[in-house]
Z-matrix of the N, CA and C atoms (Angstrom, degrees):
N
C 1 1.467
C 2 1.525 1 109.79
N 3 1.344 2 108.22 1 116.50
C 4 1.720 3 118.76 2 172.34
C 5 1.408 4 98.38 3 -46.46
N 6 2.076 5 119.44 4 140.57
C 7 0.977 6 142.65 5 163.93
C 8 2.050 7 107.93 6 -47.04
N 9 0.735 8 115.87 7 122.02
C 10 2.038 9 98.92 8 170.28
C 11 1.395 10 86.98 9 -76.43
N 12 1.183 11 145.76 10 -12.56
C 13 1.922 12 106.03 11 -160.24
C 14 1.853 13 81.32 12 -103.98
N 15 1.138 14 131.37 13 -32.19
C 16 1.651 15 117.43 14 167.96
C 17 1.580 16 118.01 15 -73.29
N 18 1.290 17 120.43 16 -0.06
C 19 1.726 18 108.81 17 156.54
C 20 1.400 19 140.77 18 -37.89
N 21 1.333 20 113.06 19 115.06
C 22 1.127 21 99.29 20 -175.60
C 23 1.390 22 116.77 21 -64.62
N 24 1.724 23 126.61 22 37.43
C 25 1.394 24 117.86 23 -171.33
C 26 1.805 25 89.32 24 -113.50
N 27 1.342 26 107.05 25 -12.89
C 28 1.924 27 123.45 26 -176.27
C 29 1.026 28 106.64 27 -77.79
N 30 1.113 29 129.38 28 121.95
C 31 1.605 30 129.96 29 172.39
C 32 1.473 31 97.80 30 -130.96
N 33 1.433 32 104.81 31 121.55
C 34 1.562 33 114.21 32 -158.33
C 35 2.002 34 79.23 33 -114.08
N 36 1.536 35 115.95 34 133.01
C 37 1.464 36 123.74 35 -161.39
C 38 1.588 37 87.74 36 -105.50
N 39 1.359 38 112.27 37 118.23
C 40 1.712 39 117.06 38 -169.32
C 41 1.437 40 105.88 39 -114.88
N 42 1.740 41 114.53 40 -10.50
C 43 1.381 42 89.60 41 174.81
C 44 1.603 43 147.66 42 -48.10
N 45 1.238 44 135.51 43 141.70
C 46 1.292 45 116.75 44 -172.09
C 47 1.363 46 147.03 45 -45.16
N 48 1.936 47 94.60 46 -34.62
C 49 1.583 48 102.62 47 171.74
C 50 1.513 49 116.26 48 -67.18
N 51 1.682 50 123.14 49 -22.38
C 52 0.421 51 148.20 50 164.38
C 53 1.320 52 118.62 51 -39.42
N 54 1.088 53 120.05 52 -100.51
C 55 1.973 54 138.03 53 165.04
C 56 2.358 55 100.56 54 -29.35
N 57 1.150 56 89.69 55 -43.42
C 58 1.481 57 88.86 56 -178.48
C 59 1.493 58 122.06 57 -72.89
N 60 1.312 59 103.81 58 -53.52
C 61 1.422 60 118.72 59 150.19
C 62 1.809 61 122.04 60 -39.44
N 63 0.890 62 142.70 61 -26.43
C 64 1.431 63 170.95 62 103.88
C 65 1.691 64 124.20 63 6.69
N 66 1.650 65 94.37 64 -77.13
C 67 1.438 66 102.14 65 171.64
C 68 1.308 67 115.49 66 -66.47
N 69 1.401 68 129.35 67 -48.44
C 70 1.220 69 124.06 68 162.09
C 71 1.495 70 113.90 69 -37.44
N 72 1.084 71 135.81 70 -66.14
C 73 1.099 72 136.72 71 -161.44
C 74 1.626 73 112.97 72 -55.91
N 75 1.659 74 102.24 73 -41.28
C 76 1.944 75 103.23 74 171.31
C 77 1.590 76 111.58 75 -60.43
N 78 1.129 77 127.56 76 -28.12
C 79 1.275 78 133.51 77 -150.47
C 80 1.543 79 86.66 78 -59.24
N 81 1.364 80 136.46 79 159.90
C 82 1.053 81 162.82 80 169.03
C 83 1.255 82 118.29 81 -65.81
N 84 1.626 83 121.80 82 -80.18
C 85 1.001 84 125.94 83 150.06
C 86 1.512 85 116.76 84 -58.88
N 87 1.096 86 147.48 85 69.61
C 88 1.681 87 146.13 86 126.88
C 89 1.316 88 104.42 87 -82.59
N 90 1.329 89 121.69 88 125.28
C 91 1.724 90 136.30 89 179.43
C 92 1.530 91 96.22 90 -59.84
N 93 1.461 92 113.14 91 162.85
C 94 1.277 93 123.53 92 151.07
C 95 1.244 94 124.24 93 -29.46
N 96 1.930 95 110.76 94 -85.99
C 97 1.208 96 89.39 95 -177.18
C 98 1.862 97 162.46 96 -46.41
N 99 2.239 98 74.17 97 -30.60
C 100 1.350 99 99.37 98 177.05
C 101 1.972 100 116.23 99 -64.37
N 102 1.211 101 106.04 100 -36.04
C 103 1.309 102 117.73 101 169.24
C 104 1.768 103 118.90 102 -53.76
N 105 1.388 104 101.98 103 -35.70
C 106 1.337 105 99.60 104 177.02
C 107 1.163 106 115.86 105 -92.92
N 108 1.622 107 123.52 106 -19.69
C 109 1.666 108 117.85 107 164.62
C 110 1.605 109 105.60 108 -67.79
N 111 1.308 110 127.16 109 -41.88
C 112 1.236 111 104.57 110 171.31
C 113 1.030 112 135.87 111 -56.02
N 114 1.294 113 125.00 112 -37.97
C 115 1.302 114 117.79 113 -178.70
C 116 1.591 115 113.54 114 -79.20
N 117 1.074 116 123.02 115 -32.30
C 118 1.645 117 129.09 116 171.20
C 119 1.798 118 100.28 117 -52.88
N 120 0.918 119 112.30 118 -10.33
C 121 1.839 120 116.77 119 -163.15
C 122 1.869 121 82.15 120 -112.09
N 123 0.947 122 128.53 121 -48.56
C 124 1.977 123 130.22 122 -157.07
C 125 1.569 124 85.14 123 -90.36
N 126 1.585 125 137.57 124 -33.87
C 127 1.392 126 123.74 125 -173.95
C 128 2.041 127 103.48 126 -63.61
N 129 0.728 128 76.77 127 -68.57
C 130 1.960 129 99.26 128 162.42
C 131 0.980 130 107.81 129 -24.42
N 132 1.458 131 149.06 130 -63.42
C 133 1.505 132 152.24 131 -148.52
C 134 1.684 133 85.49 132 -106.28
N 135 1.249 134 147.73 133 -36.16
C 136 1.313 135 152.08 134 178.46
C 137 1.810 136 107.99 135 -53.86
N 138 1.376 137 94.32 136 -80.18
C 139 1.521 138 110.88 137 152.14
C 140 1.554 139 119.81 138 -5.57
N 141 1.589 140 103.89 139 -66.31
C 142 1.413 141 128.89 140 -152.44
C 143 1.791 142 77.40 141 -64.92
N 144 1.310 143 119.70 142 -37.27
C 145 1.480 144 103.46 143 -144.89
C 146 2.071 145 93.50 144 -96.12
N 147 1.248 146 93.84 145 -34.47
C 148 1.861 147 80.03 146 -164.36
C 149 1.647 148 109.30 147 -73.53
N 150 1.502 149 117.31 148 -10.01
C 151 1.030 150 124.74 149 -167.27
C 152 1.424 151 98.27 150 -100.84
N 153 1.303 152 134.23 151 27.31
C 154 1.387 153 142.92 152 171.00
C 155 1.683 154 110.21 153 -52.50
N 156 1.449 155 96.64 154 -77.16
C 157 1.432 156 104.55 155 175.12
C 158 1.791 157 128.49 156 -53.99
N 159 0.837 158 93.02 157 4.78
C 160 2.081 159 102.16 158 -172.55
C 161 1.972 160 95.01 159 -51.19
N 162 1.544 161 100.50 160 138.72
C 163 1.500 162 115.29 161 175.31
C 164 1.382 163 104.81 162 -75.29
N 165 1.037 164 102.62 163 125.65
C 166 1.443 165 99.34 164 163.81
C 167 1.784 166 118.81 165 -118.02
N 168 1.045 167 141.67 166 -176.58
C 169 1.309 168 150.53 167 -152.45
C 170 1.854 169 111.87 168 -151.66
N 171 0.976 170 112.62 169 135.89
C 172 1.586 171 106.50 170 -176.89
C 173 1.590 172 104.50 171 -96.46
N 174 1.666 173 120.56 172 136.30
C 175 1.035 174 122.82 173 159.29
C 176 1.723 175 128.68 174 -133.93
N 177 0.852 176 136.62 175 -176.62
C 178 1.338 177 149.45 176 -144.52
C 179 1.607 178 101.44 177 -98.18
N 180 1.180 179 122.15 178 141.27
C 181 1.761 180 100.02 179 -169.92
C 182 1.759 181 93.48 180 -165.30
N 183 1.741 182 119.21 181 110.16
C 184 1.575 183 103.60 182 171.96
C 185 1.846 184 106.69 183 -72.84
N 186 0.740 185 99.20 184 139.41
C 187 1.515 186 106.32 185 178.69
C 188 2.206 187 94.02 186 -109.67
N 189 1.434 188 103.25 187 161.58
C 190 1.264 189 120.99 188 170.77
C 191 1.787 190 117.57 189 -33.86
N 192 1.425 191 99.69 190 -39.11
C 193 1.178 192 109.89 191 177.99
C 194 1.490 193 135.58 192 -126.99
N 195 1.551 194 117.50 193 -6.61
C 196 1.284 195 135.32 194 152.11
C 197 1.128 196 107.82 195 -161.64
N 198 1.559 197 120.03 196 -177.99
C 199 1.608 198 156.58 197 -177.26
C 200 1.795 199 94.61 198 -86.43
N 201 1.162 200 133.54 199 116.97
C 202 1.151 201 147.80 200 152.53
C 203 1.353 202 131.89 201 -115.41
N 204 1.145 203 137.21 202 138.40
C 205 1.537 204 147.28 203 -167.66
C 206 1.733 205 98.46 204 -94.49
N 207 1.456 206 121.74 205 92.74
C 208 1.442 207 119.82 206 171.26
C 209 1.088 208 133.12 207 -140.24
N 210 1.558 209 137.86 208 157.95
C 211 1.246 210 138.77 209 -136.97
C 212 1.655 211 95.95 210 -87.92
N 213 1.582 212 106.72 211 143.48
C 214 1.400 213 138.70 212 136.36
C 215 1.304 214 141.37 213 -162.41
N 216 1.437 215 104.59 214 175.12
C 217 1.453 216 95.98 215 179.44
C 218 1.316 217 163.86 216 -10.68
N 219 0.843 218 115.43 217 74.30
C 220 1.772 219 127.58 218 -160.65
C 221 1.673 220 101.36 219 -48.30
N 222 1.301 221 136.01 220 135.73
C 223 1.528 222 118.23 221 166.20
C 224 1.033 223 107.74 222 -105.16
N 225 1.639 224 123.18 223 173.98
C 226 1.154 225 111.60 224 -2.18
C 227 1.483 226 125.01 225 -77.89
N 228 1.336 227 141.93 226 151.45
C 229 1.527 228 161.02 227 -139.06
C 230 1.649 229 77.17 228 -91.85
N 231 1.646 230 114.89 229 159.01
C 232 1.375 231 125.34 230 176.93
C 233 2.042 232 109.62 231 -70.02
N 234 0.607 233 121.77 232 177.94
C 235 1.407 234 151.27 233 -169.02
C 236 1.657 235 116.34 234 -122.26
N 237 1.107 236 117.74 235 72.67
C 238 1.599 237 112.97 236 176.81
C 239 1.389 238 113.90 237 -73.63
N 240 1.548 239 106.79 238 114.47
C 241 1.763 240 108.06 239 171.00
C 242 1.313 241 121.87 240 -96.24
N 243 1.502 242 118.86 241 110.55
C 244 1.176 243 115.88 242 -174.28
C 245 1.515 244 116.64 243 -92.09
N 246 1.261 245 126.70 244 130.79
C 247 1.631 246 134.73 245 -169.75
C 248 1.702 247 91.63 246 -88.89
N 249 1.434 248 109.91 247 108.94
C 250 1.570 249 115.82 248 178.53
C 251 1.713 250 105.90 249 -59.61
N 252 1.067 251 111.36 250 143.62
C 253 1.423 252 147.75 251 1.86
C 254 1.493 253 97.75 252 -99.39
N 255 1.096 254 139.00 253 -85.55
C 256 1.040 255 158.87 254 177.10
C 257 1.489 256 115.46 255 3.05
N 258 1.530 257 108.87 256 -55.65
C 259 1.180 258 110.04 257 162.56
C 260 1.996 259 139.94 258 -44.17
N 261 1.294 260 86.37 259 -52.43
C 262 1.875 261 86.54 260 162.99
C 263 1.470 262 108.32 261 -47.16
N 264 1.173 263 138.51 262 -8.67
C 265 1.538 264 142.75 263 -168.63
C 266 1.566 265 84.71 264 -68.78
N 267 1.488 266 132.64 265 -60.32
C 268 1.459 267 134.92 266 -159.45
C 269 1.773 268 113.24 267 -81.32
N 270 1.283 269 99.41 268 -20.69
C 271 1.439 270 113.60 269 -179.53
C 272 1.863 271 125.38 270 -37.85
N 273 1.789 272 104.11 271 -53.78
C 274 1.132 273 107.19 272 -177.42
C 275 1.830 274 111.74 273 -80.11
N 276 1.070 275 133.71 274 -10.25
C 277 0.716 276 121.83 275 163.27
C 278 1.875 277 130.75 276 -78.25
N 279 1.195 278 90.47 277 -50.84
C 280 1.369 279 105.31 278 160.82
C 281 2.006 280 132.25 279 -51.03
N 282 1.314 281 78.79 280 -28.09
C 283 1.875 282 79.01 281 163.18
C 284 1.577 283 112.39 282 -123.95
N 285 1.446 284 110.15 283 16.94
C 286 1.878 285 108.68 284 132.31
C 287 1.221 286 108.57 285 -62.44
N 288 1.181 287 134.61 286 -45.52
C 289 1.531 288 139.81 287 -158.08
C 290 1.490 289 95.67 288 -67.67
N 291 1.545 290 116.61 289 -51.39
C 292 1.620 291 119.55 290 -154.84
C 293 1.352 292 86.13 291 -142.46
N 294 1.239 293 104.96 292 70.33
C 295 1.687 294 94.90 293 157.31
C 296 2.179 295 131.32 294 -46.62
N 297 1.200 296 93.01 295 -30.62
C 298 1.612 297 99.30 296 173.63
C 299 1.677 298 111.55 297 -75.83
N 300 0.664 299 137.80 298 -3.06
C 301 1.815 300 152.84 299 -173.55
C 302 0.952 301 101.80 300 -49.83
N 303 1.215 302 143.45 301 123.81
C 304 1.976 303 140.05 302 147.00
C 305 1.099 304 91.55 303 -66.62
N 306 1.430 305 108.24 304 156.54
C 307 1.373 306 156.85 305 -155.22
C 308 1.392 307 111.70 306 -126.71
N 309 1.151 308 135.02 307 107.88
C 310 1.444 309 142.86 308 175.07
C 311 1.913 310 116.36 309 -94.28
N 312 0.904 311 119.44 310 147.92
C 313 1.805 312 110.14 311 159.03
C 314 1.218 313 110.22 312 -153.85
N 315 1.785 314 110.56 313 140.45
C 316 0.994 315 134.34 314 -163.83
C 317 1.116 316 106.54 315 -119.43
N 318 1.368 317 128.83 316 125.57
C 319 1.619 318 109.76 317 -177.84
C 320 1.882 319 93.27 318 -121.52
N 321 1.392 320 107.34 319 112.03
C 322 1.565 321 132.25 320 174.06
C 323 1.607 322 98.11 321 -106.31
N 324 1.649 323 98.17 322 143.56
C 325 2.046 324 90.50 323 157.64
C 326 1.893 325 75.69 324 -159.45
N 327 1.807 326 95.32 325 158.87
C 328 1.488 327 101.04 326 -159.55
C 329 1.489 328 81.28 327 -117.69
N 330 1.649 329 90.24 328 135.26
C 331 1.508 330 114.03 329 179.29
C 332 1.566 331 104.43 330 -57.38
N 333 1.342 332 139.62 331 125.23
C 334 1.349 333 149.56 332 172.40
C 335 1.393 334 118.41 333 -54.56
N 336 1.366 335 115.66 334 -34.99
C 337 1.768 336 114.70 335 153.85
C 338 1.307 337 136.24 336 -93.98
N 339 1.568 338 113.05 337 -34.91
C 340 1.335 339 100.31 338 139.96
C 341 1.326 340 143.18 339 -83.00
N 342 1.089 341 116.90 340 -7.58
C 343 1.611 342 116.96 341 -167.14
C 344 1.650 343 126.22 342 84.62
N 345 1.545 344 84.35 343 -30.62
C 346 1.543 345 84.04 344 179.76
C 347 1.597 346 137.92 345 -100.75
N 348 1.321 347 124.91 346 161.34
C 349 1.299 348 133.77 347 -110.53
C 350 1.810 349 78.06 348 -89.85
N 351 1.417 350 103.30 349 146.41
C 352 1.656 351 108.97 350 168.81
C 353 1.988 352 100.52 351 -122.20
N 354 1.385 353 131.82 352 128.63
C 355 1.176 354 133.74 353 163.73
C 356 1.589 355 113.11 354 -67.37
N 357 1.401 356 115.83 355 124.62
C 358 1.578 357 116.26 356 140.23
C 359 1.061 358 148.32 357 -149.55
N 360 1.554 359 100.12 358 43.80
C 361 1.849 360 123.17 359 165.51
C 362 1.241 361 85.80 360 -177.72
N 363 1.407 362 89.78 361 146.47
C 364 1.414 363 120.43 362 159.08
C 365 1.441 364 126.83 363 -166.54
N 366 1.736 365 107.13 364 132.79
C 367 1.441 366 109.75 365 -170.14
C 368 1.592 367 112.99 366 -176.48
N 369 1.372 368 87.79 367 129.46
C 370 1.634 369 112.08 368 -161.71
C 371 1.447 370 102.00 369 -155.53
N 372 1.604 371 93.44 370 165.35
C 373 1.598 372 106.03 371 -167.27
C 374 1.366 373 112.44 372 -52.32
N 375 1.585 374 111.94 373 165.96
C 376 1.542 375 103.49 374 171.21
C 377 1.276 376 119.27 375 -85.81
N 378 1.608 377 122.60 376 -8.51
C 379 1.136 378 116.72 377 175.23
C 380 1.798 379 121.72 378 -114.73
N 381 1.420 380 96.72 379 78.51
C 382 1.409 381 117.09 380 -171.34
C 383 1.533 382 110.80 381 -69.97
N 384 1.050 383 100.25 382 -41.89
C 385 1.720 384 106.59 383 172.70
C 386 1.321 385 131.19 384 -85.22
N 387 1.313 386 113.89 385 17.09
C 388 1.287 387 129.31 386 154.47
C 389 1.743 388 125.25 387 -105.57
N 390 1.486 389 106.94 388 4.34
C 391 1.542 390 109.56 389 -145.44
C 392 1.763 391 75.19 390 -128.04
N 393 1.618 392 108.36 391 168.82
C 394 0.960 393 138.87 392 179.11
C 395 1.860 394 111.60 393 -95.42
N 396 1.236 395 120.23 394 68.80
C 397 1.633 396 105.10 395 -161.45
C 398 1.598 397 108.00 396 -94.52
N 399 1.826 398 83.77 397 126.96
C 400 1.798 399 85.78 398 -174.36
C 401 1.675 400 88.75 399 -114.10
N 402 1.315 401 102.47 400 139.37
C 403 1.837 402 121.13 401 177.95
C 404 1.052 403 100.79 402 -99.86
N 405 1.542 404 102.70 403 127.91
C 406 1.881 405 105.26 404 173.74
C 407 1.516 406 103.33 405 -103.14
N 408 1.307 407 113.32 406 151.21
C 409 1.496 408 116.01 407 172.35
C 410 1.534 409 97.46 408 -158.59
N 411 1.244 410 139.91 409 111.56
C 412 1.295 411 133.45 410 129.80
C 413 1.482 412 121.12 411 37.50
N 414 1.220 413 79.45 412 -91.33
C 415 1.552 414 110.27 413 -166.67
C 416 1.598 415 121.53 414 -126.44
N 417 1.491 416 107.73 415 122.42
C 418 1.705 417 106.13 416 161.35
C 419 1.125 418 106.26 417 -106.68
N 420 1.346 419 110.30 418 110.15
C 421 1.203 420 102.73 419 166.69
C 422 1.790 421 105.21 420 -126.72
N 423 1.196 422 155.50 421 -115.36
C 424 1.623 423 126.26 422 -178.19
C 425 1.872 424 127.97 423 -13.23
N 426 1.478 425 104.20 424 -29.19
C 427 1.651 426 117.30 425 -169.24
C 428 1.702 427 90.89 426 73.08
N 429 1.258 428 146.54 427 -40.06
C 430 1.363 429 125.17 428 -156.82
C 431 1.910 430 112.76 429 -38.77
N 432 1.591 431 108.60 430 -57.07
C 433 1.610 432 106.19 431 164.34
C 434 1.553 433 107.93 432 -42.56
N 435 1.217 434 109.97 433 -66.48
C 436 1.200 435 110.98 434 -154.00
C 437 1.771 436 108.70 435 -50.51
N 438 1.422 437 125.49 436 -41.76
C 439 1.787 438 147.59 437 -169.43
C 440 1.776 439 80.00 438 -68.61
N 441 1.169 440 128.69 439 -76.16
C 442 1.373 441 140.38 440 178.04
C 443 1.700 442 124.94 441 -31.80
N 444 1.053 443 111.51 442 -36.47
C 445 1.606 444 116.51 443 152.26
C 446 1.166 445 127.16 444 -80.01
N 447 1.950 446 121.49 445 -42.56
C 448 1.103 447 88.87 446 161.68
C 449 1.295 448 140.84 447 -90.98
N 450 1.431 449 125.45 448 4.01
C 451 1.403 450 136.58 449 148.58
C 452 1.309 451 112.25 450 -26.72
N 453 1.191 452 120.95 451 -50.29
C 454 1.446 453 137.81 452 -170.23
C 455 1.413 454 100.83 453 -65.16
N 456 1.484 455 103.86 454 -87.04
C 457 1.071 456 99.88 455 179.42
C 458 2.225 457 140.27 456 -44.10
N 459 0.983 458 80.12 457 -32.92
C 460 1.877 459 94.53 458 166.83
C 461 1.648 460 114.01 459 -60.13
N 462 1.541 461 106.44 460 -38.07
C 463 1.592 462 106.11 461 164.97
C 464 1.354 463 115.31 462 -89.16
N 465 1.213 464 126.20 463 31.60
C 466 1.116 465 119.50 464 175.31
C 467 1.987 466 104.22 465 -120.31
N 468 1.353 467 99.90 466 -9.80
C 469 1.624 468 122.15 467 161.12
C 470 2.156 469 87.31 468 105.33
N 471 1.290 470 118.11 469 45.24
C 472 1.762 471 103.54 470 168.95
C 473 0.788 472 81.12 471 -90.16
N 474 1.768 473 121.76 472 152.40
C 475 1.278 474 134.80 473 145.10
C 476 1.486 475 124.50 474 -105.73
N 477 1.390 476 105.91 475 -34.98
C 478 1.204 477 110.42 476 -178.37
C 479 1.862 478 108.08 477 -106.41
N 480 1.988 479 95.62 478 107.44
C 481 1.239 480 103.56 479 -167.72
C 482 1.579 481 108.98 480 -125.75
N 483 1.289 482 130.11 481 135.78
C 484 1.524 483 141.73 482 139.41
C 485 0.706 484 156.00 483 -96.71
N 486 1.573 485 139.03 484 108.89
C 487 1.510 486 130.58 485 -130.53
C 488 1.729 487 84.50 486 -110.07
N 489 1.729 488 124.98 487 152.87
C 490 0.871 489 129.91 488 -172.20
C 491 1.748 490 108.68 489 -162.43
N 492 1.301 491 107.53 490 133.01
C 493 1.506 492 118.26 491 -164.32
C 494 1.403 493 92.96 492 -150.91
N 495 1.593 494 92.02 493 173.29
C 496 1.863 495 112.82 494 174.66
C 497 1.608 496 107.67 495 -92.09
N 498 1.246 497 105.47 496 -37.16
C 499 1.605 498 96.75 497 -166.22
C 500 1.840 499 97.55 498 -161.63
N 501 1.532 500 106.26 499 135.82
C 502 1.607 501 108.83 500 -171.27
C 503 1.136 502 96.00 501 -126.08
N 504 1.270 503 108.08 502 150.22
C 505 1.711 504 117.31 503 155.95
C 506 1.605 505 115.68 504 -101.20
N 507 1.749 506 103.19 505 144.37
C 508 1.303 507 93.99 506 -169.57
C 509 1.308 508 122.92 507 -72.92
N 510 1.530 509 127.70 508 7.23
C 511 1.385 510 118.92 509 146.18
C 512 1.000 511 140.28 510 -72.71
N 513 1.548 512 118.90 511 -2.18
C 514 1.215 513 134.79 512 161.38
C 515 1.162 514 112.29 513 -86.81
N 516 1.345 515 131.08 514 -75.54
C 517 1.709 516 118.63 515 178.37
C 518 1.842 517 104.80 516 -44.29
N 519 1.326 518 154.62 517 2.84
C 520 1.407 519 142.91 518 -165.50
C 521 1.887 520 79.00 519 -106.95
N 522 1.409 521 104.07 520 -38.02
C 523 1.902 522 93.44 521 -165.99
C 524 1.624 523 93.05 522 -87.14
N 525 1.512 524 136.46 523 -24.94
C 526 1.248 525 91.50 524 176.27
C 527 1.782 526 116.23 525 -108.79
N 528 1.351 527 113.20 526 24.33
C 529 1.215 528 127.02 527 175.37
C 530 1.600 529 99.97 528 -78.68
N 531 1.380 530 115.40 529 -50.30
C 532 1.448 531 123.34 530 -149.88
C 533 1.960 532 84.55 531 -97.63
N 534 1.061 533 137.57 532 -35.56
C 535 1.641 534 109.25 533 157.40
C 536 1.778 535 126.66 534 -79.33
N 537 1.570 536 102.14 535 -20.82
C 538 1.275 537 73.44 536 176.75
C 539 2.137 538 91.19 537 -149.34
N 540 1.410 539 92.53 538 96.18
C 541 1.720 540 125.58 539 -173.60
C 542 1.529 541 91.75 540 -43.79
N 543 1.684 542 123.67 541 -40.05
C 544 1.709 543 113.45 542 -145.81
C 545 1.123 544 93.17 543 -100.94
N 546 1.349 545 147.90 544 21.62
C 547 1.447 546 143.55 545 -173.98
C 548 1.247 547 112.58 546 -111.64
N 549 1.582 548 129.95 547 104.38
C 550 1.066 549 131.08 548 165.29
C 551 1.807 550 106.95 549 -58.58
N 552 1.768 551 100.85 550 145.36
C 553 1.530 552 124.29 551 -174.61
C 554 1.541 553 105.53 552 -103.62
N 555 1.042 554 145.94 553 164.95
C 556 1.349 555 124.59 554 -151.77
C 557 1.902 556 76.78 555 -171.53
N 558 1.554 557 138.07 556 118.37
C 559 1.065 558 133.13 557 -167.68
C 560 1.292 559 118.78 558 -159.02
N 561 1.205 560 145.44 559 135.26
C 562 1.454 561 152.51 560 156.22
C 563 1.429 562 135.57 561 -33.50
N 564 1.620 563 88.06 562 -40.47
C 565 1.269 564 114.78 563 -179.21
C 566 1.592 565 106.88 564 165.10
N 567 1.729 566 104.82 565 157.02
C 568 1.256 567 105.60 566 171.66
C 569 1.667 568 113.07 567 -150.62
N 570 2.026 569 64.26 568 130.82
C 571 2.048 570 89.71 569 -163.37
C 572 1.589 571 118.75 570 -57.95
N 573 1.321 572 98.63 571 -166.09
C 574 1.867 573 101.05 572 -170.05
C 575 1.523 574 108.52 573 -90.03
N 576 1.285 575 110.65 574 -22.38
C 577 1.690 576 101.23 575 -179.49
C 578 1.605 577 108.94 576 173.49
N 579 0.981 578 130.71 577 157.44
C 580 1.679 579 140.12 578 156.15
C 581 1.726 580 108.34 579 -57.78
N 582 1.760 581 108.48 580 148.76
C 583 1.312 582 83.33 581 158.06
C 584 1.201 583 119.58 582 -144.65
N 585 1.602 584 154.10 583 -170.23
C 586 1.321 585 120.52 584 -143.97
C 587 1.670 586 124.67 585 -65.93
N 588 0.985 587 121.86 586 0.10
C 589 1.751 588 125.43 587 166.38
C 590 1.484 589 114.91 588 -95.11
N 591 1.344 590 112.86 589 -12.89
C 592 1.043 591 115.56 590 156.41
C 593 1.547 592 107.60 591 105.36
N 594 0.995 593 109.58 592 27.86
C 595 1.787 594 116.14 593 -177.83
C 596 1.393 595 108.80 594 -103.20
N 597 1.136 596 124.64 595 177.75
C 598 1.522 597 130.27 596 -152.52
C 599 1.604 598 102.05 597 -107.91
N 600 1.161 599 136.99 598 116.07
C 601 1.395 600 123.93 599 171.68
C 602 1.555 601 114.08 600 -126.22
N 603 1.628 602 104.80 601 120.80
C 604 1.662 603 120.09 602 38.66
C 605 1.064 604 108.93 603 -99.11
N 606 1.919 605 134.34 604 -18.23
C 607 1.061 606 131.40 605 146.90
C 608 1.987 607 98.02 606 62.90
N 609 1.403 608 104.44 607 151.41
C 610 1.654 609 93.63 608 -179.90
C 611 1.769 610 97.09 609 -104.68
N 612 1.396 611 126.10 610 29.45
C 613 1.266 612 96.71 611 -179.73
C 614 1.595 613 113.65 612 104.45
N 615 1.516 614 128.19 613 144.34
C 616 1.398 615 116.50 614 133.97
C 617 1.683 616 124.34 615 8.74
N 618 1.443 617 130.80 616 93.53
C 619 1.300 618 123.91 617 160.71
C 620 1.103 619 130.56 618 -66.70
N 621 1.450 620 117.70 619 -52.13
C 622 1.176 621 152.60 620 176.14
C 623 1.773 622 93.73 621 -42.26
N 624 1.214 623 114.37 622 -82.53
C 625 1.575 624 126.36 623 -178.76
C 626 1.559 625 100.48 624 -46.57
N 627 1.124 626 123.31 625 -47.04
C 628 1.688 627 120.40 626 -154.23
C 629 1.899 628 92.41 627 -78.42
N 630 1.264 629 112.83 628 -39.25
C 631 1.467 630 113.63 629 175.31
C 632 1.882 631 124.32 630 -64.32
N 633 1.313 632 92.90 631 -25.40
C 634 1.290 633 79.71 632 -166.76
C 635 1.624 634 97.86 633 -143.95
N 636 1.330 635 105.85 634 50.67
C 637 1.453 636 133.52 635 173.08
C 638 1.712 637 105.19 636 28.33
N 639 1.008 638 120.31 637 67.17
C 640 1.815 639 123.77 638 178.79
C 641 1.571 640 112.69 639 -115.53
N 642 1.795 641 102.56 640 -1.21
C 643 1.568 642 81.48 641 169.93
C 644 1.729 643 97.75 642 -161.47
């Protein structure tokens, strides 16, 4: 049985600002604000990478010094789905990148004894299956949210989907590899393991809380 965290569907994002940008961010002591410029700076360089493949279309363009035939944006522009709360954490950076982007929200929260994912909002464009939808989340760490959105979303007719976080545990990419095989993982890094509450270690902690100062 193929490893899930060596899939070629895992793309673990190694650039340096990246990884550096990162450690700062686990550190304990990193203040609020500083925590949230980083990650608005690591959503950005994330971005930079899953949005590699985007179609583009050639058009007609006078430039200063001639008429040239050159590449852009094909529409419609991707669809960022953010898994509430936590998720808006990746948001502002990511639509520096693409300011034209729809905006999706998912509102998931994981039952505390089971773990698993309960829905209560959801709302995104109507034309999901024409759009490129990349889900931001923090963190995989169980995958149950993570399997649980895109469930959702797949009945809603997206096809073309990318799941994207700061940091996974490999029990999370094995649960959402093994429900949903065609979904590229898009990641920072991926930690050594869950541990019995179910958090990511070394994992930085609470996102949700560390983003939006609640604990």
């Amino acid at each position: 049985m193929q490893d899930p965290v060596a899939s070629p569907k895992v793309t673990t994002v190694d650039h340096p600002l990246v990884q550096h940008k990162l450690t700062l961010m686990r550190d304990r002591d990193t203040a609020l604000p500083e925590f949230r410029r980083l990650l608005r700076e690591i959503s950005l360089l994330l971005a930079y990478e899953v949005t590699r493949h985007l179609e583009l279309k050639t058009v007609s363009v006078e430039t200063p010094v001639a008429r040239a035939d050159l590449p852009l944006l094909a529409r419609p522009e991707p669809c960022f789905i953010t898994i509430l709360r936590a998720g808006n954490g990746l948001l502002d950076g990511m639509l520096d990148l693409i300011p034209a982007a729809s905006v999706g929200h998912l509102g998931l929260y994981r039952d505390p004894a089971t773990l698993e994912a309960v829905e209560y909002y959801y709302k995104v464009p109507g034309d999901m299956g024409e759009r490129l939808a990349i889900v931001v989340d923090p963190m995989l760490a169980t995958g149950h949210t993570a399997v649980a959105a895109l469930d959702r979303l797949k009945k809603d007719g997206a096809k073309d989907i990318s799941f994207v976080c700061l940091v996974a545990a490999p029990e999370g990419i094995e649960a959402l590899t093994e429900a949903h095989p065609d979904i590229p993982i898009y990641t920072a890094a991926v930690d050594e393991r869950l541990n019995e509450k179910g958090y990511i270690v070394p994992g930085l902690g609470d996102a949700g809380d560390r983003i939006f100062g609640t604990k």
